[in-house]
N, C-alpha and C positions, 0 to 999 in steps of 0.2 A: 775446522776448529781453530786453526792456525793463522787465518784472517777473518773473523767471526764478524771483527770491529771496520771491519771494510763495508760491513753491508745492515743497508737499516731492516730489511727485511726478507721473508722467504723468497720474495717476487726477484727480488734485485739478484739474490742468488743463484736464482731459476734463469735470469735474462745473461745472468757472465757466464752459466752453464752451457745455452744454448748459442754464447756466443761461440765459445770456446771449444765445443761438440758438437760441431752441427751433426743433425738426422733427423728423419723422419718423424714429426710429431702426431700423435693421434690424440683428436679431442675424445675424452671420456664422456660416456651419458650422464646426464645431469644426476643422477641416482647415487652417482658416487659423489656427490658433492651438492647437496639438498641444501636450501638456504630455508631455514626455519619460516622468511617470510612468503613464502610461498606457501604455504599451510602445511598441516598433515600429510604425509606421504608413508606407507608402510611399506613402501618397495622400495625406501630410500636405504643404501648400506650406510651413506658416510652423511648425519647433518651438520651442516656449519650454523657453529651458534657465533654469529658476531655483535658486534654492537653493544651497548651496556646491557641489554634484557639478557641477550645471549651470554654474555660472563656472568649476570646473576645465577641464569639456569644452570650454567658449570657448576659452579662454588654450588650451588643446590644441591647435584647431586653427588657431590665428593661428601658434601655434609651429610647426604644418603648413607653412601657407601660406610664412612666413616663410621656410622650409625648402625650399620646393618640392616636398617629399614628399607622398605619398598616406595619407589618413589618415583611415580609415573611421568612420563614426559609430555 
């Protein structure tokens, strides 16, 4: 939190982390990291919504939630 303004992004903190920590990295299966353009996946735990469609679909379903309504993905 203390140098937030040092880094434009997750990556860049991820890359001083592992400068600065070196160890063993294991790549995780794609499941945990679903790129919405890849289609439908229902074994995916984690989808990444990026892109402008993908912040549309967020702000979608916070309007859901907000809502309390059901709101399919």
């Amino acid at each position: 939190f203390e140098q937030n303004h040092l880094f434009r992004g997750d990556q860049d903190v991820l890359n001083t982390i592992i400068k600065k920590f070196p160890s063993k990295i294991t790549e995780l299966p794609e499941i945990y990291n679903w790129s919405r353009l890849k289609g439908k996946n229902p074994k995916a735990i984690i989808l990444h919504w990026h892109g402008p469609q993908g912040k549309a679909e967020i702000s979608h379903q916070i309007a859901c939630r907000n809502l309390k309504t059901l709101c399919y993905l």
